[in-house]
C-alpha positions in Angstrom: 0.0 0.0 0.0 1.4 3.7 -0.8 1.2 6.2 1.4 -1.4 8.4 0.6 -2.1 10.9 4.3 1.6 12.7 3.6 1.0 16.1 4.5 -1.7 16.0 6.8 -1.8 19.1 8.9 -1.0 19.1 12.6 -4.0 18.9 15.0 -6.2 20.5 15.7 -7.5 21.2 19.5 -10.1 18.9 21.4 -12.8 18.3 21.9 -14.6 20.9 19.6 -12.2 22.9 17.7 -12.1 26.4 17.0 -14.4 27.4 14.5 -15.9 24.0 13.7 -19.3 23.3 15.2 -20.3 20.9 17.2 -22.7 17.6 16.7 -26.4 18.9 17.6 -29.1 17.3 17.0 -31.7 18.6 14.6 -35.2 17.5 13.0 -35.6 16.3 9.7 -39.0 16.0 7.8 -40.0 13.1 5.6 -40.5 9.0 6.8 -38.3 7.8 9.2 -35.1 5.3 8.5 -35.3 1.7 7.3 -34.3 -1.3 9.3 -31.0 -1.2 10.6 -28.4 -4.4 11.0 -28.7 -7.4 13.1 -26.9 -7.5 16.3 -23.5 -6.6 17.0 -20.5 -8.4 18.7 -21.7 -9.2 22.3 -19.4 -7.0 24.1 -21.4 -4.6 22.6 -24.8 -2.8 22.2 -26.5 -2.9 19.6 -26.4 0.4 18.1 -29.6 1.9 16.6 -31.1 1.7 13.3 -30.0 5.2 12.4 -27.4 8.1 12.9 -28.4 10.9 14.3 -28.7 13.8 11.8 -26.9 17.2 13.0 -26.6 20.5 11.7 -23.7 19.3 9.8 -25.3 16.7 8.1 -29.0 17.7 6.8 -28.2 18.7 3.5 -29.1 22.6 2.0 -30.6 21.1 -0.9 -32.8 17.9 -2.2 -33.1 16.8 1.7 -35.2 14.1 0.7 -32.7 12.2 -0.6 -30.8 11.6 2.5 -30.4 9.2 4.9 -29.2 8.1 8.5 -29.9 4.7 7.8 -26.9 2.6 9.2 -27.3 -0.6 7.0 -27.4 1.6 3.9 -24.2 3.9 5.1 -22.5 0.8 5.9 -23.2 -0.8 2.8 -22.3 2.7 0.3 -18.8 2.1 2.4 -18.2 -1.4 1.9 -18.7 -1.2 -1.6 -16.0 1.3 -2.1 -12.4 1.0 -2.5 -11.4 4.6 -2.6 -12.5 7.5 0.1 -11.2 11.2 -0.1 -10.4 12.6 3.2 -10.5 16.5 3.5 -9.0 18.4 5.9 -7.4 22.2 6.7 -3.4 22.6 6.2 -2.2 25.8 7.0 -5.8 27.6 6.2 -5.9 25.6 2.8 -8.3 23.0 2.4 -6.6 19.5 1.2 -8.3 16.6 0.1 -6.7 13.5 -0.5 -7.8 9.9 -2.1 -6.5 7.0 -0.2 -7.7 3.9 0.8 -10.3 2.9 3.9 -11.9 0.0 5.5 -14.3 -0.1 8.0 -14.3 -2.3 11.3 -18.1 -1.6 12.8 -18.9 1.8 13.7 -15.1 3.0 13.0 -13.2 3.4 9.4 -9.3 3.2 9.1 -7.6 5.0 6.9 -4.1 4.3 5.6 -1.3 6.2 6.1 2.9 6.9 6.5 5.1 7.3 9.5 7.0 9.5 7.2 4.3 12.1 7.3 5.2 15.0 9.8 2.0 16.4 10.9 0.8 13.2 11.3 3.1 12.2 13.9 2.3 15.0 15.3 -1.3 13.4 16.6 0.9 11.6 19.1 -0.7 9.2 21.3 -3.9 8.5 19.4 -6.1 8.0 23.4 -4.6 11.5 24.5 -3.5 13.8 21.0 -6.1 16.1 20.0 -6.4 14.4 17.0 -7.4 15.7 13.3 -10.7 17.6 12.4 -11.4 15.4 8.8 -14.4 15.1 6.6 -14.6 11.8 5.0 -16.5 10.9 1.7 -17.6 7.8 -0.6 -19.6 8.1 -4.1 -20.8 5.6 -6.5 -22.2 6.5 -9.7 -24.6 4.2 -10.6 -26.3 5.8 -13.8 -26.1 8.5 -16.3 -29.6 10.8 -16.3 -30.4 12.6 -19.9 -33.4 14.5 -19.6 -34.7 16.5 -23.0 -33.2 19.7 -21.4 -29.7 20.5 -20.8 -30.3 21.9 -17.2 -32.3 18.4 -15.8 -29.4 16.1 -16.7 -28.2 14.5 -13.7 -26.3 11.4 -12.0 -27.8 8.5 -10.2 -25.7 7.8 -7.2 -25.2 7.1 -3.5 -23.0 8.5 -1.4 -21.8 8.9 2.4 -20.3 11.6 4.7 -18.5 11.4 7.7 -17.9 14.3 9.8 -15.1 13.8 13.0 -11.9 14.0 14.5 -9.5 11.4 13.4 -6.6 9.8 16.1 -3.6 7.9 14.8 -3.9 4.4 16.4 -0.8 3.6 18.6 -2.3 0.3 19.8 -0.2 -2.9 18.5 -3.2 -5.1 18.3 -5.2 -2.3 17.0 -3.3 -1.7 14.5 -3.2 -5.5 13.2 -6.5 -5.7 13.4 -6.9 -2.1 11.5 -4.1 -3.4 8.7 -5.6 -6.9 8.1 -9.6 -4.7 7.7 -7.6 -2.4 5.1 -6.3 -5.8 3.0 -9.8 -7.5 3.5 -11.7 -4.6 2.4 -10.0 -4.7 -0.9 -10.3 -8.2 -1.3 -12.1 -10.2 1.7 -10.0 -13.2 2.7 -6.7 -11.7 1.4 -5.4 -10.9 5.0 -5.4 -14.7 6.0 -3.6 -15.0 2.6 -0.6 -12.8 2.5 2.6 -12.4 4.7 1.9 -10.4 8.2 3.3 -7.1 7.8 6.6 -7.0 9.5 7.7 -5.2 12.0 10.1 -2.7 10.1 6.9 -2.6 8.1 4.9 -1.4 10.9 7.3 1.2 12.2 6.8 2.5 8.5 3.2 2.4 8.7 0.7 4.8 9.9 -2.8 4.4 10.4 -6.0 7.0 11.4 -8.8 6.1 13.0 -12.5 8.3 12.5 -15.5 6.7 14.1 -18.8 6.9 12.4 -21.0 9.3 14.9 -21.8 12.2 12.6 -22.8 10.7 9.3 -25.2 10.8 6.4 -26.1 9.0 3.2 -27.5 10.9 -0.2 -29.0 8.6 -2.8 -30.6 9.5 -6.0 -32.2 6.8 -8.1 -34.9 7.1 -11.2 -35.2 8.7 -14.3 -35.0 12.3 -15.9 -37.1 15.2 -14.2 -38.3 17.0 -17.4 -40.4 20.0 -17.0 -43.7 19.7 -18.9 -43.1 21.7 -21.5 -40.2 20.1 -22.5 -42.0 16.5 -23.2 -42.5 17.1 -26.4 -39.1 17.5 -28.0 -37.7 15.1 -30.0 -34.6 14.2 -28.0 -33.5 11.3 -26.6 -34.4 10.7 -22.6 -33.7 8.4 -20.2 -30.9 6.3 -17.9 -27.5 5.2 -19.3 -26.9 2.3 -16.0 -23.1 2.2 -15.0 -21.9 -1.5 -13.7 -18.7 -2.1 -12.6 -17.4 -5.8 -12.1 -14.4 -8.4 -12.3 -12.0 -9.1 -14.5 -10.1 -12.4 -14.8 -7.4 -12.8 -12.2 -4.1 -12.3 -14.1 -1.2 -14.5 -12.6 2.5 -12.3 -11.8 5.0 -14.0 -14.0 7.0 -15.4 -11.1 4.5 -17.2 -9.1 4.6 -20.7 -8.9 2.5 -22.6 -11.4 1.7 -24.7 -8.7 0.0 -22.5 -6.6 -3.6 -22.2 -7.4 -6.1 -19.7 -7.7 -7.7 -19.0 -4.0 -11.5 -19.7 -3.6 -12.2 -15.8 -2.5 -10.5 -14.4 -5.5 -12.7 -17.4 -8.0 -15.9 -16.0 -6.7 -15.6 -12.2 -7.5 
């Protein structure tokens, strides 16, 4: 994995920095959430159905098409490789692709030792930590209405406001390595070499739990206006899939080795 948090600005002060608000609580109209997931480990409560919405994440615009729905936030994440973190470096804002996985109701994000501010977080149960916003998006279609101003995208996509820690904990850190292999591939982790530990001392990884989060998801067709049903132009939704290719062997692996069950069923 490269390196992808270099740069990362130092941190910023706990537990509500200055100038960014803080979670509250606020109503939002329309049907409540769907169901939520089953039960979670037993050391645990089961968390509700749905995230609170705050100030920070009822959206301005087309509210009805967000959600607080945990099942549907976690599955918008799982199905992405890719997340962009944003953040504030020297009063500039930075956002940066890099990769993620989520273990419950926390994502990791991947990152270097080599990275200055970040070592700056320190000791990831007492720093400060990092004011971040987090986001996923997955096109799913392409919307051509009759007019130029109603074409659209079909998508979903999540946000995660918080303050991100550097995890310091060995085991937490295995445990948040092997969900950043398995969440590009599930399985892998049990199939690969360990990381080392000159490995480790070169690795850096950021923790953000999921308290302040929202989903936005837009499915259907074109919204013409009625006078524009008439025309004679093409409408409609172009569907975008994504999928598997065939696993391509490296040239220097054994020809005896065989193809793993997890990567045949992709």
């Amino acid at each position: 994995m490269s390196a992808t948090t270099e740069g990362l600005p130092p941190a910023a002060p706990e537990p509500t920095p200055t100038g960014v608000p803080a979670p509250v609580p606020v109503p939002i109209p329309g049907p409540g959430p769907g169901p939520g997931p089953g039960p979670g480990p037993e050391s645990e409560p089961t968390p509700p159905a749905a995230y609170t919405p705050t100030a920070r994440t009822v959206p301005t615009r087309s509210r009805e098409r967000a959600s607080y729905d945990r099942e549907l936030v976690h599955s918008i994440l799982d199905e992405a490789y890719v997340c962009h973190l944003g953040f504030v470096r020297d009063g500039v804002p930075v956002v940066l692709p890099t990769l993620f996985g989520r273990v419950g109701e926390r994502l990791y994000v991947h990152g270097s030792t080599g990275s200055r501010p970040l070592r700056a977080t320190g000791d990831g149960t007492k720093a400060p930590g990092l004011p971040v916003c987090l986001t996923v998006t997955h096109v799913d279609g392409l919307v051509l209405a009759r007019s130029a101003f109603h074409h659209s995208l079909n998508y979903r996509s999540v946000v995660v406001h918080g303050t991100a820690h550097r995890v310091t904990d060995p085991e937490e850190l295995r445990t948040a390595l092997d969900a950043l292999v398995d969440h590009v591939v599930p399985g892998r982790s049990a199939d690969s070499r360990p990381a080392n530990a000159k490995e480790l001392a070169a690795t850096a990884v950021i923790r953000l739990d999921l308290d302040e989060v929202s989903a936005k998801v837009r499915t259907g067709g074109p919204n013409d206006d009625p006078e524009d049903l008439a025309l004679p132009h093409w409408t409609g939704v172009v569907p975008l899939r994504g999928g598997y290719g065939t696993p391509v062997p490296a040239d220097d692996l054994d020809p005896s080795v065989a193809l793993p069950g997890y990567l045949a069923a992709l």
